[in-house]
N, C-alpha and C positions, 0 to 999 in steps of 0.2 A: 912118276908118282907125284900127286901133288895133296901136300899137307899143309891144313891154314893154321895160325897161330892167332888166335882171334877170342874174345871173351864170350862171341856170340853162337863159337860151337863146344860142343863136348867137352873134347880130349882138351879142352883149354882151361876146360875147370881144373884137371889137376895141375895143369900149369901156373894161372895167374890167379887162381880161388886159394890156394896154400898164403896168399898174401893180402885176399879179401877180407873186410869189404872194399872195394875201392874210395876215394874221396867224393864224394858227391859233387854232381856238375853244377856249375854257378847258375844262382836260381834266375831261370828264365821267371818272365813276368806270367803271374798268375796263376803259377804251376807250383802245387806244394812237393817238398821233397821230404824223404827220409831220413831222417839223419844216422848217421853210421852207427850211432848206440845203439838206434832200435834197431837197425838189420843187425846187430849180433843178438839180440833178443826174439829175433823173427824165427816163428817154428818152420816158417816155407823157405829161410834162407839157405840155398843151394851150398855156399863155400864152406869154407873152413871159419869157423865161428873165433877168430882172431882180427887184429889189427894188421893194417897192411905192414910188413916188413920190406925199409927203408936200408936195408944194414948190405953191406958185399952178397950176404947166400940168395939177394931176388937176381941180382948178376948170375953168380956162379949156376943158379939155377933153368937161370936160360943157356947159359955155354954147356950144361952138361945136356940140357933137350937137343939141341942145337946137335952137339957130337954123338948123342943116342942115335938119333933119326937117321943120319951121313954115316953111320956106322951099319946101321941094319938096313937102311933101305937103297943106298950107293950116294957117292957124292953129287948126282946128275938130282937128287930128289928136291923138287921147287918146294920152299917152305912161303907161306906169305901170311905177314904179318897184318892183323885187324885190331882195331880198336884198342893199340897200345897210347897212354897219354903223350903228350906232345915231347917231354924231355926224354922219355925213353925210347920214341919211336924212332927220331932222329940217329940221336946214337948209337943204335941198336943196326940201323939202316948203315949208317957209315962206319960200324966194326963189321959186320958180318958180311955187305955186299960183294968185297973181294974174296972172299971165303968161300960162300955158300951160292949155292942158286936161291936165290930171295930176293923179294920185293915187298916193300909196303903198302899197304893197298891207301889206305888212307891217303897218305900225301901222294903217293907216282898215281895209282888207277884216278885219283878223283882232279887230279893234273891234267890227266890227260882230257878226261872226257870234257873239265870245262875249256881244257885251248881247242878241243874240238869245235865246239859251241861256239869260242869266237874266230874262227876259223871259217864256219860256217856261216856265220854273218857278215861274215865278207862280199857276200854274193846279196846281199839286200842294202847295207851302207854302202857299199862299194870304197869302203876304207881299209886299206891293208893292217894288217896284224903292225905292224911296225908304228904306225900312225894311232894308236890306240891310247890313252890315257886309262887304267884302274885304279879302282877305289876299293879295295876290299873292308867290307865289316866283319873282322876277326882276322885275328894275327896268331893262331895256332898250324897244325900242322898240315892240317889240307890248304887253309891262303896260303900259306908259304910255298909248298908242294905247286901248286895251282903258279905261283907267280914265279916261281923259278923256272916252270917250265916256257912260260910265256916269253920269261928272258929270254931261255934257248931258241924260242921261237924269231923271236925279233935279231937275235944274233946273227941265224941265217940267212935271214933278210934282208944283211946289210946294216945292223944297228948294231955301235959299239957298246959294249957290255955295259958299262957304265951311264950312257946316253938311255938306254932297254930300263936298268932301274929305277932311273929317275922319274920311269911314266908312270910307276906303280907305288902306291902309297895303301897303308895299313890303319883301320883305325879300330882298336881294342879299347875293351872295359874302361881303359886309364885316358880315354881318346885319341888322338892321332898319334902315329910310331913315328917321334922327330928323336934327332941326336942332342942327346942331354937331357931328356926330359927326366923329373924326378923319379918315374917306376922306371924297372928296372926293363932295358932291351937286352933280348937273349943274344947270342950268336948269331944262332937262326934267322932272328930279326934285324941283327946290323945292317945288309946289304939294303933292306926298305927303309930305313930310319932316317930321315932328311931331315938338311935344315929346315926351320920353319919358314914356312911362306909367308910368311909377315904377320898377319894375327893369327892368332889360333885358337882351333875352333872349339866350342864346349859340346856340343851336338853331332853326331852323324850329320842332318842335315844340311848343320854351316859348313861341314867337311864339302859335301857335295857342291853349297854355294862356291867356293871359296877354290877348289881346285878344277870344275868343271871337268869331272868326269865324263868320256865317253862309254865305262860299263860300270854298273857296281856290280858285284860279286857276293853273296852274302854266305857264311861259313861259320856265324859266332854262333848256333845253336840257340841262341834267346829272344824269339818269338817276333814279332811284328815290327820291328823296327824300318824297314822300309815303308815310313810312315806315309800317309797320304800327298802332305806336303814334298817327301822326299820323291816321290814319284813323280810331281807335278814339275817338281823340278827339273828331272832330268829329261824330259818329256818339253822341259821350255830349252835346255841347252842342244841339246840333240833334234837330229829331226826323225832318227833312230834308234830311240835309247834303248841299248841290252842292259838287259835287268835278269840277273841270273840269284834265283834264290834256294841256295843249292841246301840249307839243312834243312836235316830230316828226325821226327818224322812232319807230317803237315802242322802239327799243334807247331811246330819250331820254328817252319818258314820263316821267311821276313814276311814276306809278303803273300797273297793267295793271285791265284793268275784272273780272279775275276778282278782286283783292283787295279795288277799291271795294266792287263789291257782297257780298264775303262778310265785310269786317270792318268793313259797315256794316246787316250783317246786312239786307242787299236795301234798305235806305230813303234809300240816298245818289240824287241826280239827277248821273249820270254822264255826262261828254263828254271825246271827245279828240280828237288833233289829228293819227293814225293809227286805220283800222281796227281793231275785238277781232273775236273771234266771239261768240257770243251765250254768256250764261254762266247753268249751273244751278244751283242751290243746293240742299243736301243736303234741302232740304223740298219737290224740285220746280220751284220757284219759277225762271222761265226771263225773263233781263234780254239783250234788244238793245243795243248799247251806240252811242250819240247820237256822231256824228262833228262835231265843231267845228272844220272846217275852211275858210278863208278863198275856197277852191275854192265854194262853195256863195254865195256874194258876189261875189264880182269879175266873170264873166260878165253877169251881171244888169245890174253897175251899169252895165257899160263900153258894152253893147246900150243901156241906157236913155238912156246919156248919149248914145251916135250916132246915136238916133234923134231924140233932142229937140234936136240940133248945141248942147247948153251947150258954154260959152267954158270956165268955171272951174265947179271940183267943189269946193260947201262941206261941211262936216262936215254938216250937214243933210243930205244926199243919204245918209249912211251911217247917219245916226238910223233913217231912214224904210226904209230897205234893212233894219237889224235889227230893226224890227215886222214 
């Protein structure tokens, strides 16, 4: 049996709505938001017309879902977690995975499907996964998910763990993830957080300049920022740039696949994380655009995992799902 824990079905309103509304997501550009007053004032708000509760019972209240479900429906039952915030998904993932059959979809499924993606461009750079430098824009729970798994990738390859981290760098709302910077780096975030490279950049785009990425990776949810320029950029460093614009939905993109491919004049390896339509270029030249969506994973794994009754899902199960 497999049951999701996710804000985006049902039986999740009695779960995580008894502690809605949630905190509203950092305002992308251009996009007005709600502010949490008026959703408790809202006659169409679904939850529970309260403040989220921060206190032990949002805990105690997933360990009693948790031993509900493993109670009535066997310990073999895959539970998978959607759309939990980044501090809870985390250690949520790392109290329960020895426990329960569970995964989080967020960080492992959307892991997977983007090392697939470079994986798969392997076959058109002709550059190994190991030889790869990322840039990710956003340092929450799918880049991190996303670049850990990459580690394990380059681990098998022959890259020492530490050498694997060093090709991956993060740049969030506060700009590039260096050691010591004045905001705060989580946990999560130590193993990406580097010295700085010598200047440091105020812009996504000086990030690009400045470290010479072979993919950028885009995961921050806030709208257009693989700017024209940024494109053009990596379009002059690469003679292949992947350009993977993995949030959703399209209003979020970074980028739309009719810009990758025309100000990368057709040589970028494009993916997103919404459908495009197919895009022509004034030479003719007609580009399908690659969907990197965590949808194209999770069914897979969750079938594989209930046919073979695994207890617990290791990150191996998700290596081998991204080949």
């Amino acid at each position: 049996m497999l049951l999701f824990a996710g804000a985006s079905l049902d039986f999740i309103l009695v779960l995580q709505n008894l502690f809605k509304p949630p905190d509203p997501p950092k305002k992308p550009q251009s996009i007005p938001l709600l502010p949490p007053q008026s959703l408790l004032k809202d006659p169409f708000y679904m939850g529970l017309y309260q403040k989220r509760d921060r206190s032990p019972a949002y805990d105690d209240l997933i360990d009693e879902f948790m031993e509900a479900i493993t109670d009535r429906y066997g310990q073999n039952t895959l539970i998978q977690f959607e759309d939990f915030g980044n501090h809870n998904a985390f250690r949520f993932l790392r109290k329960y995975r020895e426990k329960y059959c569970t995964f989080n979809d967020d960080i492992q499924g959307t892991a997977a499907v983007a090392l697939a993606g470079l994986l798969a461009a392997q076959k058109s750079t002709g550059k190994p996964i190991a030889e790869h430098k990322v840039l990710f824009l956003g340092a929450g729970e799918a880049a991190l998910g996303i670049a850990n798994l990459i580690v394990m990738a380059m681990v098998e390859n022959g890259v020492p763990i530490e050498d694997a981290r060093r090709r991956i760098w993060m740049y969030d709302k506060h700009g590039l993830v260096l050691q010591g910077r004045k905001e705060k780096v989580d946990s999560n975030q130590e193993p990406f957080a580097h010295p700085s490279p010598g200047s440091i950049p105020q812009t996504f785009e000086e990030a690009v300049t400045l470290l010479r990425p072979s993919a950028i990776i885009g995961v921050a949810g806030a709208g257009r920022l693989f700017t024209p320029s940024v494109l053009q950029k990596m379009a002059a460093i690469n003679d292949r740039p992947i350009i993977f614009a993995l949030s959703n939905p399209t209003t979020k993109a970074e980028c739309t696949a009719e810009e990758a491919y025309t100000l990368t004049e057709g040589r970028c390896l494009f993916a997103s994380g919404s459908p495009f339509d197919v895009v022509t270029l004034k030479d003719g030249r007609s580009f399908k655009p690659g969907q990197g969506n965590n949808a194209y994973i999770f069914p897979g794994v969750a079938l594989a995992v209930i046919l073979s009754s695994v207890r617990h899902i290791s990150e191996r199960v998700f290596l081998e799902a991204a080949k």
